[in-house]
PDBQT receptor file of N, H, CA, C and O in Angstrom, charges set to zero:
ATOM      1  N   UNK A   1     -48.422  37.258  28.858  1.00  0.00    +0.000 N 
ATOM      2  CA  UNK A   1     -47.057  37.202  28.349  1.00  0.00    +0.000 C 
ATOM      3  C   UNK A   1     -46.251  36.129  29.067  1.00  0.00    +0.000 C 
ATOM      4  O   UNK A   1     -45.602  35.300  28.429  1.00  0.00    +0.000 OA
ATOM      5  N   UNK A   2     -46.312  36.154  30.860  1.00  0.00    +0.000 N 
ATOM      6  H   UNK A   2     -46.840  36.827  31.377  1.00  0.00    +0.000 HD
ATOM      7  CA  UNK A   2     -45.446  35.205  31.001  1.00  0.00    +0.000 C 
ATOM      8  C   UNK A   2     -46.012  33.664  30.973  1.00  0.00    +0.000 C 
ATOM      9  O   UNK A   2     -45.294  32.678  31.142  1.00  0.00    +0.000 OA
ATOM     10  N   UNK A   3     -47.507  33.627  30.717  1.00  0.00    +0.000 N 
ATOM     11  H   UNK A   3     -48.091  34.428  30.579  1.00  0.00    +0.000 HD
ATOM     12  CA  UNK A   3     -47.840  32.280  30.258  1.00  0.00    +0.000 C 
ATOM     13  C   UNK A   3     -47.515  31.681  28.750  1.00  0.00    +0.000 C 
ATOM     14  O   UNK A   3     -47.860  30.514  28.564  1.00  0.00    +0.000 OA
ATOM     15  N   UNK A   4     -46.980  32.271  27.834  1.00  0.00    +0.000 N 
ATOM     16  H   UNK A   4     -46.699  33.219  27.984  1.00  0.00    +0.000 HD
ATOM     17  CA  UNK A   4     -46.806  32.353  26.528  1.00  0.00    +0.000 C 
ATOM     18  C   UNK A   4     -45.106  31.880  26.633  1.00  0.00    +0.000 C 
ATOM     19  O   UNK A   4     -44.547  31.145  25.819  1.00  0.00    +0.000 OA
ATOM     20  N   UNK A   5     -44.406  32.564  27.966  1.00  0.00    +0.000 N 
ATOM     21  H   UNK A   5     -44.861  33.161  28.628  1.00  0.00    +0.000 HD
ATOM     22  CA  UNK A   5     -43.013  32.088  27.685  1.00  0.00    +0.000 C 
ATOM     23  C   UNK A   5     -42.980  30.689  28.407  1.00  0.00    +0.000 C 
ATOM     24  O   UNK A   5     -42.144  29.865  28.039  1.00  0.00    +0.000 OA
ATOM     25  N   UNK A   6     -43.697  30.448  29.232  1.00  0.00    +0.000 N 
ATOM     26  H   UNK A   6     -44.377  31.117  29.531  1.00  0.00    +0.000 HD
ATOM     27  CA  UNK A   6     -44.200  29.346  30.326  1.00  0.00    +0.000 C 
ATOM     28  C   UNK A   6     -44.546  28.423  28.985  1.00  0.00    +0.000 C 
ATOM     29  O   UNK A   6     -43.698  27.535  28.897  1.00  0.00    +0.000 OA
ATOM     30  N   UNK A   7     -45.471  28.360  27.976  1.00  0.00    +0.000 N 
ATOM     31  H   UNK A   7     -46.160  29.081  28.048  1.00  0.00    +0.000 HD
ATOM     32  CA  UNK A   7     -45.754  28.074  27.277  1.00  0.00    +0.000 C 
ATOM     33  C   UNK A   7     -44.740  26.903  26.456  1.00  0.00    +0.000 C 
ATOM     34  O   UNK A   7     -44.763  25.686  26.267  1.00  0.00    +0.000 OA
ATOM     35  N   UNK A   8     -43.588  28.409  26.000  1.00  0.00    +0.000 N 
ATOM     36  H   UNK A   8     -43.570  29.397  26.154  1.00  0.00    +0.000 HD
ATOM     37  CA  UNK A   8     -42.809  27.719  24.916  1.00  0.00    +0.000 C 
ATOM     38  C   UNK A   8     -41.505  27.281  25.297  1.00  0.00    +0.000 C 
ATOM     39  O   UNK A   8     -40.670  26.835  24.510  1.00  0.00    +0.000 OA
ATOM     40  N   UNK A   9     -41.319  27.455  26.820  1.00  0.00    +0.000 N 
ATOM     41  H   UNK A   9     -41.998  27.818  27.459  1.00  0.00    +0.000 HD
ATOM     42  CA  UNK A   9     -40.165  26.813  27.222  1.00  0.00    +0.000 C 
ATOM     43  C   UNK A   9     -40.688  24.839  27.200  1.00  0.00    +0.000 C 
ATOM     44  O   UNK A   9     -40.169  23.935  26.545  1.00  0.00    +0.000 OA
ATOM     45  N   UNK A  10     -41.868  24.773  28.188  1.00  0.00    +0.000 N 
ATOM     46  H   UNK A  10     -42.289  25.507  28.720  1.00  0.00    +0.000 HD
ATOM     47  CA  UNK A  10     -42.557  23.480  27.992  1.00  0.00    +0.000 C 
ATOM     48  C   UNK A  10     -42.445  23.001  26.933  1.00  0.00    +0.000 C 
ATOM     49  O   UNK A  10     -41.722  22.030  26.712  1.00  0.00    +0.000 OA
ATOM     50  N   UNK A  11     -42.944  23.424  26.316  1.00  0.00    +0.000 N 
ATOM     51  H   UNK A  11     -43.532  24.213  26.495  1.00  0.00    +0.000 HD
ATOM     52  CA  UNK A  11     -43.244  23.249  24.120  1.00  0.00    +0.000 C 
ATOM     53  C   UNK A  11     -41.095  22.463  24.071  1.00  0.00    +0.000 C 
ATOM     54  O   UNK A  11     -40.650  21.392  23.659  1.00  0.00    +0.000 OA
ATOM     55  N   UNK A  12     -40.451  23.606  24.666  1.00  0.00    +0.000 N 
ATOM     56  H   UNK A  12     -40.812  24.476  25.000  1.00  0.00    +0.000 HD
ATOM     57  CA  UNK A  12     -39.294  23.354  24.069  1.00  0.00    +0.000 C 
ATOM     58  C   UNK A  12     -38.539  21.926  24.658  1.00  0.00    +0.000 C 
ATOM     59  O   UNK A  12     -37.840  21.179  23.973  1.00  0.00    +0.000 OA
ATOM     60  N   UNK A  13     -38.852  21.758  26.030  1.00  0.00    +0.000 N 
ATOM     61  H   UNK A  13     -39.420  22.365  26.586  1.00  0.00    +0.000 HD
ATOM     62  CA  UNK A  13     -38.394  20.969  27.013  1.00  0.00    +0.000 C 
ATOM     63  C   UNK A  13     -38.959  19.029  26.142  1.00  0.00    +0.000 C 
ATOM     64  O   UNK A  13     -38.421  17.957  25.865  1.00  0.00    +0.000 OA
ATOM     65  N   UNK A  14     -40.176  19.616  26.072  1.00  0.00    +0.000 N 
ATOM     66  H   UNK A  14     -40.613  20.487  26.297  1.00  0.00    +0.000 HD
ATOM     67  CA  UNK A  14     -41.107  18.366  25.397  1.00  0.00    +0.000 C 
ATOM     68  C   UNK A  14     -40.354  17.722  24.155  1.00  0.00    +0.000 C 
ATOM     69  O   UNK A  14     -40.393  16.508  23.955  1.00  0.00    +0.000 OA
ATOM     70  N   UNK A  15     -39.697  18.564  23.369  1.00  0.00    +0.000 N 
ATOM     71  H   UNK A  15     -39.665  19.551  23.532  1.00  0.00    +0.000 HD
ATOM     72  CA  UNK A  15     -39.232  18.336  21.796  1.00  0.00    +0.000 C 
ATOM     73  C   UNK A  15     -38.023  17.728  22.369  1.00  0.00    +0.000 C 
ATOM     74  O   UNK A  15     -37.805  16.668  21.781  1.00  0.00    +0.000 OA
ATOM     75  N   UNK A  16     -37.036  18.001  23.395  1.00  0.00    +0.000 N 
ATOM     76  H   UNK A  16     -37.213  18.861  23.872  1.00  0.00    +0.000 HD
ATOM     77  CA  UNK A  16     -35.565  17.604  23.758  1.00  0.00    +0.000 C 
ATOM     78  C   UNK A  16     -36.115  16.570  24.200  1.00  0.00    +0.000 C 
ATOM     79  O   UNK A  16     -35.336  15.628  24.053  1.00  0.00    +0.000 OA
ATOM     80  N   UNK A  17     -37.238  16.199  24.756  1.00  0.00    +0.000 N 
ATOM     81  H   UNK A  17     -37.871  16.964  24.875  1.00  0.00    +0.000 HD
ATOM     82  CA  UNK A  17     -37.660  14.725  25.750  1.00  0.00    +0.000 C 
ATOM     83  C   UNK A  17     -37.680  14.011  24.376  1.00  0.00    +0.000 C 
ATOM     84  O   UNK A  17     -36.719  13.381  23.934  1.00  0.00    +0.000 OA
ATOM     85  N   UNK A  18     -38.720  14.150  23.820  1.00  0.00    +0.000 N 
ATOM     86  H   UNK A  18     -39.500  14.662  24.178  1.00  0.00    +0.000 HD
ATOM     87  CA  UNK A  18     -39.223  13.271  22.580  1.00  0.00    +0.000 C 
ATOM     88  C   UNK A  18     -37.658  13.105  21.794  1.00  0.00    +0.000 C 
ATOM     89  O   UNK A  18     -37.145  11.992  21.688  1.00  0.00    +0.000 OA
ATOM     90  N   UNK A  19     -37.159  14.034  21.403  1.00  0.00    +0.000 N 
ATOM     91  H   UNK A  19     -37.576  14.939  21.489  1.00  0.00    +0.000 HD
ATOM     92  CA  UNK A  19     -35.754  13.461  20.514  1.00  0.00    +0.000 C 
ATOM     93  C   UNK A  19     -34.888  12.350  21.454  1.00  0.00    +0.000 C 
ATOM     94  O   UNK A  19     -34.445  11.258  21.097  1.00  0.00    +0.000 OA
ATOM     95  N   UNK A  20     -34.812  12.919  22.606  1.00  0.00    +0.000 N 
ATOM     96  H   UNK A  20     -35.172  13.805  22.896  1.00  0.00    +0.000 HD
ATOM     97  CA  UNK A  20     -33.985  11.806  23.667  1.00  0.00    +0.000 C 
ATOM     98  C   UNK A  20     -34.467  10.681  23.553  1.00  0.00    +0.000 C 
ATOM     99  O   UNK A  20     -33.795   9.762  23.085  1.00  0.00    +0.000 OA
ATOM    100  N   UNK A  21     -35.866  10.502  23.999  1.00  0.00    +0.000 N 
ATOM    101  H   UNK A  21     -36.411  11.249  24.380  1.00  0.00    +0.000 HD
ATOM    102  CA  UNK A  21     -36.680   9.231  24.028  1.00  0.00    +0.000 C 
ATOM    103  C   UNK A  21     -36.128   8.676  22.399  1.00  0.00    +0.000 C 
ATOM    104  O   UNK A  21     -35.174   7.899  22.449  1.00  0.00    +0.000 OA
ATOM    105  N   UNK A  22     -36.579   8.969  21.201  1.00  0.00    +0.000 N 
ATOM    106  H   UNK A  22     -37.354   9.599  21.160  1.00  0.00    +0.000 HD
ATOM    107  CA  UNK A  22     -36.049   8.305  20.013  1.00  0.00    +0.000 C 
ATOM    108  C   UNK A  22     -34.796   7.855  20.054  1.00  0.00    +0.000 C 
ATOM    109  O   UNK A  22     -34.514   6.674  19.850  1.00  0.00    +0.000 OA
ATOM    110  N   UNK A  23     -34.073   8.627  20.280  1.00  0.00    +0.000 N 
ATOM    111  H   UNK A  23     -34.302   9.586  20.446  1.00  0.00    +0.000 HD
ATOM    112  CA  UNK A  23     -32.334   8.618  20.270  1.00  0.00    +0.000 C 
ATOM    113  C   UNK A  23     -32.111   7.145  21.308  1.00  0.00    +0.000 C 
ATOM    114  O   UNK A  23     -31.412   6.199  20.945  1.00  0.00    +0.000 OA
ATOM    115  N   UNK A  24     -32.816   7.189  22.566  1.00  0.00    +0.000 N 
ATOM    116  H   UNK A  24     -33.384   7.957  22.861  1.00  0.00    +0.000 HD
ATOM    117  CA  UNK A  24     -32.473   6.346  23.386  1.00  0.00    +0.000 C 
ATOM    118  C   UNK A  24     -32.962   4.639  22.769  1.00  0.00    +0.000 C 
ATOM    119  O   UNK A  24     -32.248   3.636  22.766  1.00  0.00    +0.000 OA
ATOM    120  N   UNK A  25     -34.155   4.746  22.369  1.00  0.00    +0.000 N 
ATOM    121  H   UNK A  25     -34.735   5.560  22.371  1.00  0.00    +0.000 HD
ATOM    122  CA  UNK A  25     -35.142   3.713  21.835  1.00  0.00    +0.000 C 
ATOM    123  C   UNK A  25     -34.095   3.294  20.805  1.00  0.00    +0.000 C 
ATOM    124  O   UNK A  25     -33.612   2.169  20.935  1.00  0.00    +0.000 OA
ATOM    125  N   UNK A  26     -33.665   4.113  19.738  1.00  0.00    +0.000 N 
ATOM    126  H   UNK A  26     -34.057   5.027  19.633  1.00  0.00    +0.000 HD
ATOM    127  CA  UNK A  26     -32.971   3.431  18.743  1.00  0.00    +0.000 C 
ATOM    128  C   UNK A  26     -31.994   2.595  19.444  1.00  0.00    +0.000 C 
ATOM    129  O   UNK A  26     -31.935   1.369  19.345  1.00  0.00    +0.000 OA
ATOM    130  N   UNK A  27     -31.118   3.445  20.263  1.00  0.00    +0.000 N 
ATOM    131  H   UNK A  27     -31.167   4.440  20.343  1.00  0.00    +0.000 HD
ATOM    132  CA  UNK A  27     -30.291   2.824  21.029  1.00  0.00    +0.000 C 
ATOM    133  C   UNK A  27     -30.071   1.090  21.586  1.00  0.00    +0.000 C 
ATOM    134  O   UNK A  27     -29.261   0.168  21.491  1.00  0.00    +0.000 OA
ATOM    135  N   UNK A  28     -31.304   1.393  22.161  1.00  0.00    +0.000 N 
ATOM    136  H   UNK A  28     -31.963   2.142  22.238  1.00  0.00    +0.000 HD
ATOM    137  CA  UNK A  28     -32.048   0.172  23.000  1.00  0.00    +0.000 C 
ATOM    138  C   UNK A  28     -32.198  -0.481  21.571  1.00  0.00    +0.000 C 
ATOM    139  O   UNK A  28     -31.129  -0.987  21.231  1.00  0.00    +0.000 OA
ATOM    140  N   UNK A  29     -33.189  -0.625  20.636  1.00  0.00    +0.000 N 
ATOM    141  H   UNK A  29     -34.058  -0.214  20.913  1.00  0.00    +0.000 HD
ATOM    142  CA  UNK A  29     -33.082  -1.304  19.761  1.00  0.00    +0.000 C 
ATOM    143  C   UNK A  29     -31.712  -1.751  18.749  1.00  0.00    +0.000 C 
ATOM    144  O   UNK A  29     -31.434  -2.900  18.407  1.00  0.00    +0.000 OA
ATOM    145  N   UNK A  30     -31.000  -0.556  18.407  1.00  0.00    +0.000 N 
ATOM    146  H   UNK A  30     -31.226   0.377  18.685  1.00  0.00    +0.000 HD
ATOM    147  CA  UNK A  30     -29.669  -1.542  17.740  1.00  0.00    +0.000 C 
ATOM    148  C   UNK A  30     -29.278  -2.933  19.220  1.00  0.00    +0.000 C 
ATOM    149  O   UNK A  30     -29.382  -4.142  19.009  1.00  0.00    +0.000 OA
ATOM    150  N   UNK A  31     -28.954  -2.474  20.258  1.00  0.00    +0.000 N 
ATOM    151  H   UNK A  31     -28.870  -1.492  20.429  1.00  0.00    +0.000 HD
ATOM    152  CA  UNK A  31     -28.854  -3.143  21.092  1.00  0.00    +0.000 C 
ATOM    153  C   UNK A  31     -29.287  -4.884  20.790  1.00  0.00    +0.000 C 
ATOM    154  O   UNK A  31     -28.735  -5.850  20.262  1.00  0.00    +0.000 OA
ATOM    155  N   UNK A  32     -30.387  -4.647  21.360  1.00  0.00    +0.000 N 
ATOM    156  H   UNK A  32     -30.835  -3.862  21.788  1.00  0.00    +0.000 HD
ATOM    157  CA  UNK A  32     -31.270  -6.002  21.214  1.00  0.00    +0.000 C 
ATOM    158  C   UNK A  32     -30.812  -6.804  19.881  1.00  0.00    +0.000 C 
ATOM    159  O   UNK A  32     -30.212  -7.879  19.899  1.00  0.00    +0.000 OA
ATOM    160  N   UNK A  33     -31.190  -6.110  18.758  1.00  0.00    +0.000 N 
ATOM    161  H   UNK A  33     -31.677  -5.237  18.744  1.00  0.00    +0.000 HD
ATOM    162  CA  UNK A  33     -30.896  -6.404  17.053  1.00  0.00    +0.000 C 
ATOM    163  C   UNK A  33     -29.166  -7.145  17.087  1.00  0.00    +0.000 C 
ATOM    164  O   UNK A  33     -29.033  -8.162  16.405  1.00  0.00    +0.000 OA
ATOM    165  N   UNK A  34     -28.064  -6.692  17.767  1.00  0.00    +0.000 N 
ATOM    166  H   UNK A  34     -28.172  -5.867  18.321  1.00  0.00    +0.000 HD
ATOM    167  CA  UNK A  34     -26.887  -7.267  17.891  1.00  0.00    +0.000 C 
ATOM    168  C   UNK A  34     -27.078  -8.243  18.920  1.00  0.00    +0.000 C 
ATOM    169  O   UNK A  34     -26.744  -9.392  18.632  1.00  0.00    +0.000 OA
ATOM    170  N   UNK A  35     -27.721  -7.945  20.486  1.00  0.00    +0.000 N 
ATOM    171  H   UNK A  35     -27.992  -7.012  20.720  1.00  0.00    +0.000 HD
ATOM    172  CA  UNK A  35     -27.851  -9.404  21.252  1.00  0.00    +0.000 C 
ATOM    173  C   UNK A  35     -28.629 -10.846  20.316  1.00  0.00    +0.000 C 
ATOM    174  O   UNK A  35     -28.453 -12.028  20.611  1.00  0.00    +0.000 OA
ATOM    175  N   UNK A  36     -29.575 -10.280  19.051  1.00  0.00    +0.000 N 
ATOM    176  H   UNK A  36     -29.718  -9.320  18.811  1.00  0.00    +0.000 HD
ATOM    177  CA  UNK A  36     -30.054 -11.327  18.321  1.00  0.00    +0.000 C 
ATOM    178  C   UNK A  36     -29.349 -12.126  17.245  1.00  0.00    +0.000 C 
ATOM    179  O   UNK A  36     -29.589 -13.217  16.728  1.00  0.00    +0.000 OA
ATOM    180  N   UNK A  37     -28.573 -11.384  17.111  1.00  0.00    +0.000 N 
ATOM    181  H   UNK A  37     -28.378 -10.498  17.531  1.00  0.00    +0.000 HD
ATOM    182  CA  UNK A  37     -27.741 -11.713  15.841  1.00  0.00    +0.000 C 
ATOM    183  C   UNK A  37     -26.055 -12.675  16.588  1.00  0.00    +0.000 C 
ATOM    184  O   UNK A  37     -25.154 -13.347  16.085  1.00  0.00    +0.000 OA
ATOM    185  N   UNK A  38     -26.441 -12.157  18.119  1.00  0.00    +0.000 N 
ATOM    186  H   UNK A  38     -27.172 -11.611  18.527  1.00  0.00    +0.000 HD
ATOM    187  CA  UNK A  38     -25.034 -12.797  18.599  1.00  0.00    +0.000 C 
ATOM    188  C   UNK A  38     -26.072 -14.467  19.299  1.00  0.00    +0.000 C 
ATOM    189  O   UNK A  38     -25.463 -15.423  19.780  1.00  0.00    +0.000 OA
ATOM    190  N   UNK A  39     -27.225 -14.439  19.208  1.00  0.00    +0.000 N 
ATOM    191  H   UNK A  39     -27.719 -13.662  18.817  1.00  0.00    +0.000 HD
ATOM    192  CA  UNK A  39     -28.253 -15.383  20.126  1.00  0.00    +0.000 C 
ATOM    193  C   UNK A  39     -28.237 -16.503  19.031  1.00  0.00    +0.000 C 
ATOM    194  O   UNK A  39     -28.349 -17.705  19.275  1.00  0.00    +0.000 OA
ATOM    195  N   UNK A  40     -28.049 -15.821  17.518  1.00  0.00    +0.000 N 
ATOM    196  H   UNK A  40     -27.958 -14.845  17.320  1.00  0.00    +0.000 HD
ATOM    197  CA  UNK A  40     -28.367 -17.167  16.660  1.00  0.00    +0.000 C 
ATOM    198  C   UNK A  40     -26.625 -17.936  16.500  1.00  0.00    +0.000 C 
ATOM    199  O   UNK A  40     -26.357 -18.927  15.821  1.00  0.00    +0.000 OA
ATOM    200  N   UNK A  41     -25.900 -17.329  17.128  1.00  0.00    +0.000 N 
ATOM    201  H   UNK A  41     -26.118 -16.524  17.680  1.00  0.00    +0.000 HD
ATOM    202  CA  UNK A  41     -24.726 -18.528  17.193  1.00  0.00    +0.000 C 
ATOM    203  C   UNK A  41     -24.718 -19.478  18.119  1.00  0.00    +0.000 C 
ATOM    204  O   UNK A  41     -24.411 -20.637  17.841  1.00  0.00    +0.000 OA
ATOM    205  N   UNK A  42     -25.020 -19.130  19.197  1.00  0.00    +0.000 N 
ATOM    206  H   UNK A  42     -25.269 -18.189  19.423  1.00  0.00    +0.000 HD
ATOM    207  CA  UNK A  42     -24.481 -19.657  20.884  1.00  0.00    +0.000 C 
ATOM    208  C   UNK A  42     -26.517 -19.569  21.275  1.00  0.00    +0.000 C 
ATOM    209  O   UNK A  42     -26.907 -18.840  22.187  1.00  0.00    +0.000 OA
ATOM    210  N   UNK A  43     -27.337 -20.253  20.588  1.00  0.00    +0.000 N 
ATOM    211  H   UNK A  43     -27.019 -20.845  19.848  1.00  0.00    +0.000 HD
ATOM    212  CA  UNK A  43     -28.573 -20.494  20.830  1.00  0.00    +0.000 C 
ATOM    213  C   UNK A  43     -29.261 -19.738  21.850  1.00  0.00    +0.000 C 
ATOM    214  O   UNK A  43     -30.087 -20.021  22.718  1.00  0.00    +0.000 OA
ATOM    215  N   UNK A  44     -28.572 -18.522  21.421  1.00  0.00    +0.000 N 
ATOM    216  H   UNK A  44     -27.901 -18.292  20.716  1.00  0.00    +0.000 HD
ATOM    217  CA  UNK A  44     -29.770 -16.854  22.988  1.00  0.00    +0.000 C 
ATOM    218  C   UNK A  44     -31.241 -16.944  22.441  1.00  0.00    +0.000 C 
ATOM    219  O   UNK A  44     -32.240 -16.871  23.157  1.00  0.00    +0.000 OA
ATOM    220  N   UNK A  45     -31.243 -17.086  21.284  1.00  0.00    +0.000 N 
ATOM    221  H   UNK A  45     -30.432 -17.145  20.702  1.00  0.00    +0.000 HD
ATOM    222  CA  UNK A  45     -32.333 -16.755  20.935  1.00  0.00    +0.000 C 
ATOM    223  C   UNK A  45     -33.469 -16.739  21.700  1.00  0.00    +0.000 C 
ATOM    224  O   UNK A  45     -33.985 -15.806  22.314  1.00  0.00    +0.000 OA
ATOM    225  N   UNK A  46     -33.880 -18.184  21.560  1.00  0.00    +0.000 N 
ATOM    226  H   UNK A  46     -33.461 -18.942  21.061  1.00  0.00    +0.000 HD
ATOM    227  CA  UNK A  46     -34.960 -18.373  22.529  1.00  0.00    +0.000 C 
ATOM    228  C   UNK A  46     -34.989 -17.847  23.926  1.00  0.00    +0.000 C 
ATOM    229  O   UNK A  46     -35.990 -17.700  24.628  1.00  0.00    +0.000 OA
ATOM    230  N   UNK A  47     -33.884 -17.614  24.194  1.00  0.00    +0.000 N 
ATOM    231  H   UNK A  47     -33.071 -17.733  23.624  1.00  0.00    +0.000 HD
ATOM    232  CA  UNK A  47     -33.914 -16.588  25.946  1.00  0.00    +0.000 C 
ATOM    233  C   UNK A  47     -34.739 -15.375  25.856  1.00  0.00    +0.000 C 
ATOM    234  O   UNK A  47     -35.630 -15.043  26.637  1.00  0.00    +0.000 OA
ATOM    235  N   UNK A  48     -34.213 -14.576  24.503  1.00  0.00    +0.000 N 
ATOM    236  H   UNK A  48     -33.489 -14.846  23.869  1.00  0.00    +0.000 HD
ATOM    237  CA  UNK A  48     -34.471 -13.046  24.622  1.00  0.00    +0.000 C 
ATOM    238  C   UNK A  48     -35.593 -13.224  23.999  1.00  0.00    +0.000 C 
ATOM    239  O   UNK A  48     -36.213 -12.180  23.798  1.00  0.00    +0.000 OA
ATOM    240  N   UNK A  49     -36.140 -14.316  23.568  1.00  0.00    +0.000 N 
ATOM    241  H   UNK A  49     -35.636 -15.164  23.731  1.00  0.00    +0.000 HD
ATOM    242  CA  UNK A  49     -37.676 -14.254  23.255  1.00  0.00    +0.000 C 
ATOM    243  C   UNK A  49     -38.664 -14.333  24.084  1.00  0.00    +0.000 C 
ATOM    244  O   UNK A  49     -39.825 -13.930  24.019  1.00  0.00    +0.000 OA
ATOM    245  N   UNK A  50     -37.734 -15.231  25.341  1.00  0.00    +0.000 N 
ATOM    246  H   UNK A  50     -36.791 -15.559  25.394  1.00  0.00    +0.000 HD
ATOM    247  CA  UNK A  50     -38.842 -15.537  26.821  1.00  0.00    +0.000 C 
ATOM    248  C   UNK A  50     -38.668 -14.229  27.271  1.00  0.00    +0.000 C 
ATOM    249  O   UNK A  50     -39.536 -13.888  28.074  1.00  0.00    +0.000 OA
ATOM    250  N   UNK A  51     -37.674 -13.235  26.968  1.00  0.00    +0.000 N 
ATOM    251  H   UNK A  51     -36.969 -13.513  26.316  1.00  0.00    +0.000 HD
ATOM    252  CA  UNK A  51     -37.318 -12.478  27.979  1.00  0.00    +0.000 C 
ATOM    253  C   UNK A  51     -38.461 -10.761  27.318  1.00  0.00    +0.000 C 
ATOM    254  O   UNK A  51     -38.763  -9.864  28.106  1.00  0.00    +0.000 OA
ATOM    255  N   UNK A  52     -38.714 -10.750  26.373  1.00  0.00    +0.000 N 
ATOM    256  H   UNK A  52     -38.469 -11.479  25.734  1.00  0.00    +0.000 HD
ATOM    257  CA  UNK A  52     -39.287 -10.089  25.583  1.00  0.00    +0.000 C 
ATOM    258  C   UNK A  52     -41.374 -10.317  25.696  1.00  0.00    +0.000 C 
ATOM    259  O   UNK A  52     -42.106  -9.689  24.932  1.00  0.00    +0.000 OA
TER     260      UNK A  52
Protein backbone atom coordinates (compact mmCIF):
# COMPACT_ATOMS: atom_id res chain seq x y z
CA UNK A 1 0.00 0.00 0.00
CA UNK A 2 2.52 2.53 0.94
CA UNK A 3 4.56 1.67 -2.21
CA UNK A 4 1.45 2.28 -4.43
CA UNK A 5 1.08 5.86 -2.74
CA UNK A 6 5.03 6.23 -3.10
CA UNK A 7 4.13 5.20 -6.49
CA UNK A 8 1.57 7.80 -7.51
CA UNK A 9 2.82 10.73 -5.79
CA UNK A 10 6.20 10.17 -8.17
CA UNK A 11 3.78 9.37 -11.18
CA UNK A 12 2.26 12.84 -10.02
CA UNK A 13 5.48 14.93 -9.35
CA UNK A 14 6.82 13.57 -12.97
CA UNK A 15 3.55 14.99 -14.93
CA UNK A 16 4.09 18.72 -13.04
CA UNK A 17 7.98 18.31 -14.20
CA UNK A 18 7.10 17.34 -17.79
CA UNK A 19 4.24 20.18 -18.09
CA UNK A 20 6.87 22.74 -16.54
CA UNK A 21 9.61 21.53 -18.78
CA UNK A 22 7.02 22.21 -21.98
CA UNK A 23 5.69 25.39 -20.54
CA UNK A 24 9.33 26.53 -19.97
CA UNK A 25 10.72 25.23 -23.55
CA UNK A 26 7.87 27.06 -25.25
CA UNK A 27 8.92 29.88 -23.33
CA UNK A 28 12.54 29.66 -24.25
CA UNK A 29 11.43 29.17 -27.75
CA UNK A 30 8.88 32.16 -28.33
CA UNK A 31 11.96 33.86 -26.88
CA UNK A 32 14.60 33.01 -29.40
CA UNK A 33 11.69 33.21 -32.41
CA UNK A 34 11.36 37.23 -31.28
CA UNK A 35 15.40 37.59 -30.68
CA UNK A 36 15.20 36.28 -34.61
CA UNK A 37 12.80 38.33 -35.91
CA UNK A 38 14.47 41.43 -33.98
CA UNK A 39 18.25 39.84 -35.58
CA UNK A 40 16.83 40.29 -39.18
CA UNK A 41 16.71 44.18 -38.70
CA UNK A 42 19.96 45.18 -36.86
CA UNK A 43 21.88 41.92 -38.61
CA UNK A 44 21.73 39.37 -35.03
CA UNK A 45 21.11 36.90 -37.10
CA UNK A 46 24.16 35.41 -37.83
CA UNK A 47 25.21 35.79 -34.00
CA UNK A 48 22.36 33.59 -32.69
CA UNK A 49 23.24 31.19 -35.34
CA UNK A 50 26.99 30.99 -34.09
CA UNK A 51 25.48 31.05 -30.81
CA UNK A 52 23.05 28.05 -31.41
Amino acid sequence: MVFKKYMRAVLFCLSNLVDMLVYYSYLYYQFFYFMWLCGDFMGFTMDVHYMV
